[in-house]
N, C-alpha and C positions, 0 to 999 in steps of 0.2 A: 237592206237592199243596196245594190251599188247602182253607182249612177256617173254616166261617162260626163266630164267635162263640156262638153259641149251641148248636151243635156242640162247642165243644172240651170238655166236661167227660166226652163218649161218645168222643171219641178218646183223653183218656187216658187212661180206661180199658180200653182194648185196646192202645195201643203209647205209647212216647215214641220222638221222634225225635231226631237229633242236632244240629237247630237250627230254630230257630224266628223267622219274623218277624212281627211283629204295628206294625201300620199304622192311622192314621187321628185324625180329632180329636175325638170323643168319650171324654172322659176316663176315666171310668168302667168304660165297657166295656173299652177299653186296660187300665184296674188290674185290673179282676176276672178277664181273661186272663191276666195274666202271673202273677199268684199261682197260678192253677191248676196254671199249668203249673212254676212254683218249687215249690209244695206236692208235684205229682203225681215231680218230679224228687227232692227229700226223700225220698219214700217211696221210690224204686228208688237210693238210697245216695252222691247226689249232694248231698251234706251240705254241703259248701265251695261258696262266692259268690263271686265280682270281682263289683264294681260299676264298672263304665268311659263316664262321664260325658263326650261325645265334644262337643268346644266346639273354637273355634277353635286353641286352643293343645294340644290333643289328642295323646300320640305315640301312632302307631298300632303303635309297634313292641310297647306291650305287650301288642298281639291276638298280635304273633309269639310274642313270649316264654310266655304266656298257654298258646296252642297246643303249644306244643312243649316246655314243664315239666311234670315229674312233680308230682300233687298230693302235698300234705304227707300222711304218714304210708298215703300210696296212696288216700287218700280221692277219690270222684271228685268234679267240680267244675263247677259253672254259671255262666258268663260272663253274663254282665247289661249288655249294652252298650245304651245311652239315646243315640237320636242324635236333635238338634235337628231336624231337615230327612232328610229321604230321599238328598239330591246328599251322598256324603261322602269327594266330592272324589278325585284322582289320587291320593292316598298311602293313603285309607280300601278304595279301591275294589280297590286293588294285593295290602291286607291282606286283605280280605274273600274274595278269590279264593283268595288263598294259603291260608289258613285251610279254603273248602272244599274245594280240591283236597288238602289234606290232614288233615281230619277225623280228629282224635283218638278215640277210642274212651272215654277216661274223661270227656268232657267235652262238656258242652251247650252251644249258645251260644243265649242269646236277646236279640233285637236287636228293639228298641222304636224307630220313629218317626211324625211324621206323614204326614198324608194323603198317597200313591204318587200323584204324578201322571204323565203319559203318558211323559215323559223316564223314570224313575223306574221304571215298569214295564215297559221297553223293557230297564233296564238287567242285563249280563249278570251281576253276582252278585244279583240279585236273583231271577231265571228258576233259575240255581244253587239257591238255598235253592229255591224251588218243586220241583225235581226231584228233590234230598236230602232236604228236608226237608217244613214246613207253614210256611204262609203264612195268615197271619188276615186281613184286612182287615176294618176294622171301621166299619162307615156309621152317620150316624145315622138314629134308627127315623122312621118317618111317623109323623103322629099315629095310626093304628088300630093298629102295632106299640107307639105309647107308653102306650098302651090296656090292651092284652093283657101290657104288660110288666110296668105298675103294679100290675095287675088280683096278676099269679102273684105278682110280689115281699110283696105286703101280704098274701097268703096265707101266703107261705112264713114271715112275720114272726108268724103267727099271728092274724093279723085277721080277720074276719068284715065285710068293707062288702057293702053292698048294691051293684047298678051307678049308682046314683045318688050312691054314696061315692066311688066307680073315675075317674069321669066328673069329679067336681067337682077330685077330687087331681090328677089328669090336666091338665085346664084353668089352674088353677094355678101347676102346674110348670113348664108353656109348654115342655117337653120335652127340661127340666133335669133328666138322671137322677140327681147328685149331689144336689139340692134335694130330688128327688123324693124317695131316699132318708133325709137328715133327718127331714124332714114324717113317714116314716112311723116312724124311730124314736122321733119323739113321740109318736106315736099310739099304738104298744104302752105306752108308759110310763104313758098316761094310760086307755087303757080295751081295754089287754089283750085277751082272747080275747072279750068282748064282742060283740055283734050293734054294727055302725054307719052312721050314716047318714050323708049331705052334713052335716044338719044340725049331725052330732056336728066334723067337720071345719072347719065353721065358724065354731060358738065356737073353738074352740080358734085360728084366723086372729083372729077378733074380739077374744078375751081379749090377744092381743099385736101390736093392729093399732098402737098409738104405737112401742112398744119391743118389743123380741126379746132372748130368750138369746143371739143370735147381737150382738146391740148392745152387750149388756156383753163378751161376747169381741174385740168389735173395741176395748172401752174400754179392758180388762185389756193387752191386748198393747200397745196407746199408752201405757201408764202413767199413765191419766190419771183419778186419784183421786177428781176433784171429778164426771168425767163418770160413775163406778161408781155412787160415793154416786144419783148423782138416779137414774140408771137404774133402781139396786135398789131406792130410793123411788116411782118410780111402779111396777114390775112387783108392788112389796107392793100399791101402791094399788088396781091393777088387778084382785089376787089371783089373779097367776098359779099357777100348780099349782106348790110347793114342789119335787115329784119331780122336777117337768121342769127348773126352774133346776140343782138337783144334779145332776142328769144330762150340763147343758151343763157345767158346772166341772169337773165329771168326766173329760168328755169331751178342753174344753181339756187337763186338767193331762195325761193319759194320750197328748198329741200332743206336750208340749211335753218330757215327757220321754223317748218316742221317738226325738225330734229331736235333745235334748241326750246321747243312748246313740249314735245314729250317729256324732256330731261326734267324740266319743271314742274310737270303732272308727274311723276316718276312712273311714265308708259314707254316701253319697251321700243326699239329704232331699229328693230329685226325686219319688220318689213319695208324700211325705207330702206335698210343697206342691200335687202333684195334685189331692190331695182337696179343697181349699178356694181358692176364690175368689181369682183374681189379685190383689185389689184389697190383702187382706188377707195377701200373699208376704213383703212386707218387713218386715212387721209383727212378722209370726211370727218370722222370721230375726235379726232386733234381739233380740226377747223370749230366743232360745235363747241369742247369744251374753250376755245377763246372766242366763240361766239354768242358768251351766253348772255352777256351785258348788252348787245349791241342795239344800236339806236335804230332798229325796224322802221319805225316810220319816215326816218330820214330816208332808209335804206330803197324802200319801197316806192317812195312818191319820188327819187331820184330815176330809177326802172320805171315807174309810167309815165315819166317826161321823155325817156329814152322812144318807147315803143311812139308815142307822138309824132318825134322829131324823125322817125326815121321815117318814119312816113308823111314828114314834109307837112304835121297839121301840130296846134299847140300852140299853150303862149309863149312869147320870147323863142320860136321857132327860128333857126338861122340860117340862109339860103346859103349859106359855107360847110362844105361837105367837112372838114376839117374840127368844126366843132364837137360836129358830133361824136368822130373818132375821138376826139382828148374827153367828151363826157363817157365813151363807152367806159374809156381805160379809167378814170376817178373812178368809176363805179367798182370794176376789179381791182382795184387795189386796195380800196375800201372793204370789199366782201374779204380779201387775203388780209388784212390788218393792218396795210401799210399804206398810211397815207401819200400823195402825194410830194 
């Protein structure tokens, strides 16, 4: 069966099925799917994951082995196969049949790629999962769906905009729902449950029209100390909202340490480079591999002293606005590997 995107969180709540494919190139929507549906398999006792990252050098034989092993300790288990393209080839396609003509009973598969084009959707395990299984496909929205989407999302975040807030965030994003996303975890950080307007939306564009949170994160991961310094000098000069820089540090350190928790469990960081801008993939991926040593707990109880102090509670709290700026910047240059 297929089942639209915006559908899946009513379908699992009345069944899981025994495989799933989810399709298409908007990114977001892809992530917010396939968590549902790893979340909603969690909860019915499919605790165990493969992550099967399928690239040119891919064996498909471990879909066979995959399928036909007992989970450890009889736990059942979620196949997680990430395939680059839809076409996966004479040896992918040979597995995928096998696979569902013979369907495990302990085990899900869920199979993530791009856009199904006509080949693609012609193709006979793919009609397979449709008849077994669900089928997402996932488009991107029109503008009057990017509308209606931003409109419920900054509701659900807790926000109060008027349609003149809905309207200007929308225009914006240019129908980046990952961006879109962002923008509005700013926005709760800085006026909460709030009534808001375009207006309110626009200082906050205006307050970091030179530099962005998102400018020192791309500094931090280049390691490049001299470019943090000026950033966090003009975003002081600016007087960007203290929370919201905490926020981004925060944010980086709690992706970089995900990334470096995968490497270790040898689980795949495909869907963490998802979330962020291709521009900034390699960046990240350099940053983990010199991140793999690093001292988290220092890293971490330094960032909830941050979010404390900006908010003026904690202990050794300093009523010198000055400090805080010099602890933000120890923290990014610590995250970038360059101490003080």
């Amino acid at each position: 069966m297929q089942v639209r995107a915006e559908q899946i969180e009513e379908h699992l709540r009345h069944t899981l099925s025994p495989v799933y494919l989810i399709s298409g190139d908007e990114p977001l929507q892809v992530m917010e799917t396939a968590d549902a549906i790893r979340k909603a398999a969690a909860a019915k006792g499919f605790s165990e994951r493969d992550v099967m990252t399928v690239d040119a050098q891919f064996d498909w034989g471990a879909l066979y082995d995959a399928a036909g092993a007992l989970s450890l300790f009889a736990d059942k288990k979620l196949l997680d196969v990430r395939l680059s393209t839809c076409k996966a080839g004479q040896s992918g396609t040979k597995a995928l049949q096998h696979y569902l003509e013979h369907l495990p009973t302990d085990k899900i598969l869920l199979l993530q790629t791009g856009r199904l084009d006509k080949a693609c959707k012609s193709a006979a395990w793919v009609k397979k999962v449709e008849q077994l299984g669900v089928s997402v496909q996932v488009w991107d929205l029109s503008p009057a769906q990017t509308l209606a989407w931003i409109a419920r999302r900054m509701k659900q975040a807790g926000l109060q905009p008027d349609n003149e807030a809905v309207r200007y965030l929308t225009e914006r994003v240019e129908g980046n729902l990952l961006a879109a996303v962002q923008e509005i975890g700013k926005l709760v950080l800085l006026y909460g449950s709030r009534p808001m307007t375009a207006a309110n939306i626009m200082a906050v564009v205006e307050d970091n029209s030179r530099f962005t949170v998102f400018d020192l994160a791309d500094a931090i991961l280049a390691q490049d100390a001299r470019r943090i310094r000026h950033i966090m000098l003009v975003l002081q000069e600016e007087e960007t909202a203290t929370p919201l820089l905490v926020w981004a540090l925060a944010d980086l350190l709690r992706q970089l340490y995900t990334g470096c928790e995968n490497i270790h469990n040898n689980l795949s960081n495909q869907a963490l480079l998802m979330r962020m801008p291709k521009a900034r993939q390699g960046a990240f991926q350099t940053a983990l591999r010199r991140l793999l040593n690093a001292d988290w707990r220092r890293l971490f109880a330094m960032a909830a002293r941050l979010d404390q102090h900006s908010k003026g509670v904690g202990q050794d709290v300093s009523r010198h606005p000055q400090r805080l700026w010099d602890e933000m910047l120890d923290l990014a240059l610590l995250l970038s590997g360059r101490e003080q």
